[in-house]
N, C-alpha and C positions, 0 to 999 in steps of 0.2 A: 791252139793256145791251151797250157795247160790249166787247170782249177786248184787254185791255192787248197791248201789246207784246211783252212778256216773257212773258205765256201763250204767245201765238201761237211764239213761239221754242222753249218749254220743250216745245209739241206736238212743234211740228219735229223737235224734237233725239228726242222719243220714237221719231216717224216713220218718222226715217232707223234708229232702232237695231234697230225691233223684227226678230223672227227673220221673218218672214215677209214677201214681196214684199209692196210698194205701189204699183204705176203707177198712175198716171195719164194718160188721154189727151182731147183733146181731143176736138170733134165729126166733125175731119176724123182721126181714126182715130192722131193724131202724139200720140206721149209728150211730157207737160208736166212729171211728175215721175217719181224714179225713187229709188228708197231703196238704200241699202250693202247691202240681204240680195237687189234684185232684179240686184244686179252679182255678186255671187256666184252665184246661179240661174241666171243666163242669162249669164255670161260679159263682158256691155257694161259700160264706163264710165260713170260717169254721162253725163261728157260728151259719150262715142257715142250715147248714149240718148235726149239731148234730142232733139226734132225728127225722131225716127226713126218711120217708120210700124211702128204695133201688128202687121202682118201679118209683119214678120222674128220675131215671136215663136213661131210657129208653123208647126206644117209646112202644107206645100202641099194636104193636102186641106180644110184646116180655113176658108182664106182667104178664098174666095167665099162661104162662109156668111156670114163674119165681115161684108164689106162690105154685104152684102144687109142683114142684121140691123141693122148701123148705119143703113143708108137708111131702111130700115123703120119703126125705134122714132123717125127724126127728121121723120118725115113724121105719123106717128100716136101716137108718145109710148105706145103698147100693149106691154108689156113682156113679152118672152117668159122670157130668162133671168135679169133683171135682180133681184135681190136674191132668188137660190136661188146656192144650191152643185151646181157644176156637176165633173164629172171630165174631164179630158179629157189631150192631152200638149203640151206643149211642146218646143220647140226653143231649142237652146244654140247658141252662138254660134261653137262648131267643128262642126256638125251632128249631136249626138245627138240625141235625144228623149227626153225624161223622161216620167215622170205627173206629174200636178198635178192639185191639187183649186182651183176659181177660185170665188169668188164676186164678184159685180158690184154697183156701186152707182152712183146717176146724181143732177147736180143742176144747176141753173142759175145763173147768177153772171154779172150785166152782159150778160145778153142773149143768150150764149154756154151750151151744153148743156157736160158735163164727165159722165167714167164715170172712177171709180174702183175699181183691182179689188186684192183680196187673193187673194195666190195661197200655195201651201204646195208646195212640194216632197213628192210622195208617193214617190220612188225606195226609201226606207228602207221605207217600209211595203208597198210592193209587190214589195220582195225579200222581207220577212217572210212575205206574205203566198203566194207564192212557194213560200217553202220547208215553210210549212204544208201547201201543197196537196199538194208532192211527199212529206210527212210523209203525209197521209192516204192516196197513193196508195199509199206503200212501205208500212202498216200493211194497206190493203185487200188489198193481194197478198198479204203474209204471213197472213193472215187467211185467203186463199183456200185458201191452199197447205198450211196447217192444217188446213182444214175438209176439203181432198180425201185429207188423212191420215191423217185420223181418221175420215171415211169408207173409206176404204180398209181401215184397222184393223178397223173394224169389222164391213165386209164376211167379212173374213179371219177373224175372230172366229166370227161367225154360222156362216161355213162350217165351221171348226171345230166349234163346237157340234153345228150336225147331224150332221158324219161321227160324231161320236164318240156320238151319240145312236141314229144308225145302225148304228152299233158296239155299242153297248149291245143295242140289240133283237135284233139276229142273235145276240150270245151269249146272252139268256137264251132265243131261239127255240133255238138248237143246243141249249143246257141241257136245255129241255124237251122236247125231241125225245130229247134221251139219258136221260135220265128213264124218260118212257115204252118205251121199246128197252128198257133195267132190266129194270125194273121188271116187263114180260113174260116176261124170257128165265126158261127155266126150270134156266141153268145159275146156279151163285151169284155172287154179286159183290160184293165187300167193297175197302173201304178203313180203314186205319190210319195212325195218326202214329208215331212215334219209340218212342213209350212204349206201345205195344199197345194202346191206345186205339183205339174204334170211331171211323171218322169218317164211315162209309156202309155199309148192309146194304139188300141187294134181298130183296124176300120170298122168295126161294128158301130164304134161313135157314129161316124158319120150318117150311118142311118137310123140314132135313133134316136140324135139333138138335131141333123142337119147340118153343124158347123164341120167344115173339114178336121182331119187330124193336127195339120198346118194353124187353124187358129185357134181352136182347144187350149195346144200344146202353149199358148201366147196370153192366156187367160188363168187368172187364179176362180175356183170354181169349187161350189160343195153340193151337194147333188143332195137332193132337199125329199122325194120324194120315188118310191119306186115305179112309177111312171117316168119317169126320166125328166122331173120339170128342174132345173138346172138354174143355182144364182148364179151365175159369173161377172166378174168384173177382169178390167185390162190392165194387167203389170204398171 
């Protein structure tokens, strides 16, 4: 069935508007079409475009592939990239380079081969993706810088812990060492609070009131005379 006129136009007009490059070239590598989004892309007129070789689109290490591949797929019609998505950069027509994502299509018409490519400007997405990465890098470091913190902290911690654990064991070793020193001498040794209250008795008490250390300790008591003559009375 044939395509009216007016389809054929109403593609065109689609053609030309969509956001995305359309060239076309022919088998000798020359642009036949070129849509308003691939004059934008790459800087050319339409009318600079026409009859322009495909290799000013690109930079110069890409070119000799580019003609190779053409000779290739028109001698053997074996398609290497033809109808995949390929990445790769393009060149503008004051000398940057972009990225671009290209895919290719190929067909015959009047005896004549023809490749059609849609291309997409990736520059927006490869600033994005850009600044992701320097997002991940700037979270890994602080991440780092974190972790060496709080190891650090922690370090500092632990060492705490044990001085003061060290700390602990020398005083109840001194403790128990003055204990037993006490607890031998044969002179007496007491302690009190505020309120005459016992708060320590060496057995020497015992032998020189009589009262154990057990009822002493149960007695408020003021020790009256160095003879050891003792008031006490019972809580």
């Amino acid at each position: 069935m044939d395509i009216s006129t007016n389809t054929k136009l109403n593609f065109k007009s689609i053609v030309l508007s969509v956001i995305d490059s359309i060239v076309i070239i022919n088998q000798d590598s020359r642009v036949v079409f070129w849509n308003t989004s691939a004059e934008k892309m790459f800087g050319y007129t339409q009318a600079e475009s026409i009859g322009m070789d495909l290799t000013r689109l690109m930079p110069e290490r890409y070119r000799k592939a580019h003609l190779e591949g053409l000779t290739r797929y028109l001698q053997t019609f074996q398609p290497r990239v033809i109808e995949r998505v390929a990445e790769l950069w393009g060149l503008h027509k004051d000398g940057h380079e972009f990225p671009i994502e290209l895919s290719i299509s190929t067909w015959k018409e009047n005896g004549k081969v023809f490749f059609g490519g849609i291309i997409r400007d990736k520059s927006e997405w490869q600033k994005i993706r850009s600044e992701l990465e320097e997002a991940k890098k700037d979270l890994e470091t602080r991440v780092s810088e974190r972790t060496s913190d709080l190891l650090r902290i922690n370090s500092e911690l632990i060492r705490q812990i044990s001085h003061r654990e060290s700390a602990e064991r020398a005083l109840k070793d001194s403790n128990r060492q003055y204990r037993l020193l006490v607890d031998h001498l044969k002179d007496v040794v007491f302690q009190t609070d505020e309120n005459s209250a016992w708060l320590f008795l060496n057995p020497a008490w015992e032998e020189l009131t009589g009262f154990t250390v057990e009822e002493i300790l149960s007695t408020l008591c003021t020790l009256v005379t160095s003879s050891a003559i003792l008031n006490c009375s019972n809580r």
